[in-house]
N, C-alpha and C positions, 0 to 999 in steps of 0.2 A: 225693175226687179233688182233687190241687191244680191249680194254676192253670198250671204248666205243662204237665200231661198234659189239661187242660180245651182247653187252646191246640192242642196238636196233634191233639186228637179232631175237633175244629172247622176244622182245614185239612186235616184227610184227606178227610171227608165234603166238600168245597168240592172239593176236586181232581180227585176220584173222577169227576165227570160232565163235568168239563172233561177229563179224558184220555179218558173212551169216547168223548166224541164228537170229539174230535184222533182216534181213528182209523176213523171210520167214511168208508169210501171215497165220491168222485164216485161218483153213477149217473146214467147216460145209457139214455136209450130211442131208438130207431131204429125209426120207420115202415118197412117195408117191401111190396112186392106181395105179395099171400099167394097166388105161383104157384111154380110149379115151372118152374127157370128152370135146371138143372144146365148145366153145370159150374162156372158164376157165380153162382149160389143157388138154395135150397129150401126156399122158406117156406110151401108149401102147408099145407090145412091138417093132410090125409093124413099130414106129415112130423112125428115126434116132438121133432125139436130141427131148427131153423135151420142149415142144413149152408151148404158151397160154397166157392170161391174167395174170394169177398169177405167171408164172413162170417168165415173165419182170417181174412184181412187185417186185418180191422175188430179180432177180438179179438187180436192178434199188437200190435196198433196201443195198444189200450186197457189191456193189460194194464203196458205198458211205462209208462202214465200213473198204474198204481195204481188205477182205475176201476170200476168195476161198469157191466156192459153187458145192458141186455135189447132184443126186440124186439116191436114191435108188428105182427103182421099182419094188412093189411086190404087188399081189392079196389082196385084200382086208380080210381078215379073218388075214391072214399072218402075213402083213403090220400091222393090232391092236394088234399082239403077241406079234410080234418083239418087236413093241415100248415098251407095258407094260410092259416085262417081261424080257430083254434084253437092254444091252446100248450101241447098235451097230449104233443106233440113234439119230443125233443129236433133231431131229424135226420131226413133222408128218404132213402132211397135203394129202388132208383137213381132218380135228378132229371138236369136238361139244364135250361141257362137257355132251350133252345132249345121246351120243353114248354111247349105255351101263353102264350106269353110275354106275351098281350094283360093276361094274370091276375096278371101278377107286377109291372105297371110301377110301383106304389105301394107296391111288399113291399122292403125289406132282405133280400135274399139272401144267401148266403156260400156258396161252392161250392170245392170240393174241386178237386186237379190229380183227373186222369182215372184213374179207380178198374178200368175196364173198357174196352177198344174192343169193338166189335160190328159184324158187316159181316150185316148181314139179305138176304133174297132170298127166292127159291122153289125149294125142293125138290121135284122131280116125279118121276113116275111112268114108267121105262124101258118099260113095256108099254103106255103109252099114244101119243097120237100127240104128235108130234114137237115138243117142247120149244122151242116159238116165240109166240109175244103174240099172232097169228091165231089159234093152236090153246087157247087157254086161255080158257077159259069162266065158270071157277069156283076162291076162290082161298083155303083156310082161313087160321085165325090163331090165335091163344090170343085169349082175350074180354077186349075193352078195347084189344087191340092192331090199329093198321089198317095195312096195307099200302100206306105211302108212296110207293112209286113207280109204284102202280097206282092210287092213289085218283082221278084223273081216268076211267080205264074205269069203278071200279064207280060214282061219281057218275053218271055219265051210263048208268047202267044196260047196261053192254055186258059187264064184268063181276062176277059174285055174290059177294058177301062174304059168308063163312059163318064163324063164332067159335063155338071149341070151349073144354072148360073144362082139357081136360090135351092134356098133347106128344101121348103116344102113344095119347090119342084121336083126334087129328089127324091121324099118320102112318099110323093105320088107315085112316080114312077116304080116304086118298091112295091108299093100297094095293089098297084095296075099289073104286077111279075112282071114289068118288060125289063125290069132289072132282077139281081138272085140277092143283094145286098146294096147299102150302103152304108161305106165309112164314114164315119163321123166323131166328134167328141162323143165321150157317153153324158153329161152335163147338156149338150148342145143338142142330142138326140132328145132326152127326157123333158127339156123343154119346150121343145116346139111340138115333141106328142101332147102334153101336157095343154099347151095352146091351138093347137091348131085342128088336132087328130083327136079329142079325146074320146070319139064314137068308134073310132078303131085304135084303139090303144091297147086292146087285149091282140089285136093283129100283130102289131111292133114290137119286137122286145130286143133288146140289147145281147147280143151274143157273148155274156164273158168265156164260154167255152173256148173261142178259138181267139187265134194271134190278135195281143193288144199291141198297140205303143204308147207310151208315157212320154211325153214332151213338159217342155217349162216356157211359158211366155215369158217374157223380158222387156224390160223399155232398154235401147242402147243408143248413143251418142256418139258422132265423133267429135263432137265441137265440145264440149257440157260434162268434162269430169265433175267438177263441183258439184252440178246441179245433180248429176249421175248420186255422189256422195251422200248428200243433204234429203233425199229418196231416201236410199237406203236409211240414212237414222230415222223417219220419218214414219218406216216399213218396221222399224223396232219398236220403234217408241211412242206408238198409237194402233195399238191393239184392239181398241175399244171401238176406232172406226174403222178399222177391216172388219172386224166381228159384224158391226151394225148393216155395214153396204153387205157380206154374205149371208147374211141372213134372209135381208130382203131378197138377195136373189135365189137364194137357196141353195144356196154355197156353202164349202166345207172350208173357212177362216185358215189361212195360211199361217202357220207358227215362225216366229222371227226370233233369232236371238242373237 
């Protein structure tokens, strides 16, 4: 062998692993609730793949960066450990700076423009009595989630918080009166009557009369300003698929500017 084909054996093999690893993509992981949370998401663990609004978002979002995206899901209690206190996590969602905030004041956070609106309340039962805060006794939820605008009645014991582990065990139990309510998104309610209930769907209806709350999902980061950043212009400057994924879901398209 001479010495010029010795030369070029010798920068082939040299180049060889500096091109495979030139292409091997970012990956990012994504904590998630591991509930069932449709038309916003589905990460239960029942679910064969991580469905929903946010999760195209997310991957409509990531795929445009060249990325590899998985997800991690875990219980909610868990899922705010992991994140805080561990860097096993690229990203968490959904997050709120407004979640326990006493827990974050010494964390670098980086949060996301608003990924999700959410207007939560109580869904009751048309054959029960009369849809007013005198008549309500007892008030389900999904487990881990509390009912903020009641949590002064059930503190003071006047009334029962009962946590269940899926939707439409919940909207049974509403159905069956062994509950007076359940909180839920209104989105998240109208869904799953929609799918699941539609032979009693004149039974269910959403209470706007009484206390709602308004919350904002978030993607947040402690590692990933950048990527936090490169979202957000993303969340501006592609209007066209936020419109298209809320449509399908039957979503009201979040305005960005």
């Amino acid at each position: 062998m001479n010495f010029l084909s010795l030369s070029y054996l010798l920068l082939s093999l040299w180049a060889v692993p500096l091109f495979s690893y030139a292409q091997i993509p970012a990956q990012y992981k994504i904590g998630i609730e591991n509930i069932e949370y449709l038309p916003f998401f589905d990460a239960s663990p029942d679910a064969n793949h991580v469905t929903g609004y946010t999760v195209e978002l997310f991957a409509s979002f990531f795929q445009q960066q060249q990325a590899a995206l998985s997800y991690s899901r875990l219980p909610l209690k868990r899922l705010f450990k992991t994140f805080l206190y561990e860097d096993t996590l690229d990203f968490k969602f959904p997050d709120s700076p407004l979640w326990k905030p006493q827990l974050r004041l010494d964390k670098t956070i980086y949060y996301s423009l608003p990924i999700a609106n959410i207007t939560n309340g109580l869904v009751i039962n048309r054959n029960n009595a009369p849809a007013t805060i005198n008549h309500i006794n007892s008030i389900g939820t999904i487990r881990g989630i509390r009912p903020a605008p009641y949590l002064a009645y059930v503190e003071s014991g006047r009334i029962q918080h009962i946590e269940f582990s899926h939707i439409n065990d919940l909207l049974n139990a509403l159905l069956a009166k062994r509950i007076d309510a359940a909180y839920l998104s209104k989105n998240v309610a109208h869904h799953h009557i929609q799918q699941y209930f539609i032979e009693q769907k004149t039974q269910l209806s959403f209470a706007d009369n009484l206390p709602l709350e308004d919350e904002i999902f978030y993607l947040s980061s402690k590692q990933h300003p950048t990527i936090i950043k490169k979202l957000n212009h993303f969340l501006r400057h592609n209007p066209e698929i936020i419109k298209k994924l809320a449509d399908h879901y039957q979503l009201t398209p979040l305005r960005y500017q």
